[in-house]
N, C-alpha and C positions, 0 to 999 in steps of 0.2 A: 399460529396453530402449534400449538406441544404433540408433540408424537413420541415415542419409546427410540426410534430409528430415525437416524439425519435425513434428512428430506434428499439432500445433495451435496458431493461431497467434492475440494478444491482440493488437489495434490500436486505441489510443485516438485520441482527436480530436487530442490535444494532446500534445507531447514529456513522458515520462516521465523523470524524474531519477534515482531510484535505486529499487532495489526489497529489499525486507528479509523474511525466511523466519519464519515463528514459530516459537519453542526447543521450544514444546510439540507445538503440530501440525504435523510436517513437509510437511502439502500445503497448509497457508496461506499467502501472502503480501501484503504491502502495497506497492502502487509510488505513491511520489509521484509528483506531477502540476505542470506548467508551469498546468492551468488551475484552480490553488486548491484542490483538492482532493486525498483520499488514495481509492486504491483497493484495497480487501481482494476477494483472488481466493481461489476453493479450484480445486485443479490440479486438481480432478476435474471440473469443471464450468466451462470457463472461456467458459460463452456473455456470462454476466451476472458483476458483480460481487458479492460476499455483501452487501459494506457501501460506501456511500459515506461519508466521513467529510471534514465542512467545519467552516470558522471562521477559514482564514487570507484575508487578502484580497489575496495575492502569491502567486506562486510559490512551491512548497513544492520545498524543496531536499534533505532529506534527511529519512530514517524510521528508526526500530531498535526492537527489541522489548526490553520487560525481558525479565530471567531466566525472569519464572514464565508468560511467555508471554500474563500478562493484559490490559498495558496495551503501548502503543509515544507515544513521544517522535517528534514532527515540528519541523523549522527550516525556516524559510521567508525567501523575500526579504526579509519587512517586518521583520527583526530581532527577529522572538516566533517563540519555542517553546510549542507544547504539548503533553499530555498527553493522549491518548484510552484511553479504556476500549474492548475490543475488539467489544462488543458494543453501542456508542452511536456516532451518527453525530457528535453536537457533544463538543467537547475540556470 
C-alpha cells in the first residue's frame, strides 16, 4: 500500500548504516548499527527487534544475507567480518 505518510516508523538510539532484506523471508531485515550491534526486525511487528546480534566492538558498517537466506555477513570498523546464523545472537 503507498500512502503520502510512513505507516510506522523504527528509531534507534544510534545512527543505522545500512539495512539488508532476507532472500527467503521478504518481511525480515537486518540494519547495522553505529552502536556495535545488528538489528533483525520483522515489518510486521516493528515495536521490538526479533534478534539483537553482537560481538563487534566498532561500528558495524555493512550487512548482507547469503542466498538461502540462513546466515548474513557483517563488516565493521574494527577491520573483522563476521558470520551470524539468523537465529543466534553471537557470530
Amino acid at each position: 500500500m503507498r500512502q503520502a505518510t510512513p505507516l510506522k516508523k523504527v528509531i534507534l538510539d544510534m545512527r543505522t548504516n545500512t539495512i539488508c532484506w532476507n532472500p527467503m523471508e521478504a518481511f525480515i531485515f537486518t540494519a547495522a548499527n553505529e552502536d556495535y550491534n545488528l538489528y533483525t526486525f520483522d515489518m510486521r511487528a516493528l515495536d521490538t527487534p526479533v534478534m539483537v546480534h553482537m560481538d563487534h566492538v566498532s561500528a558495524v558498517l555493512d550487512v548482507d544475507y547469503s542466498p538461502t537466506g540462513k546466515d548474513f555477513v557483517s563488516a565493521s570498523f574494527d577491520k573483522s567480518i563476521r558470520i551470524f546464523p539468523v537465529d543466534k545472537s553471537r557470530s
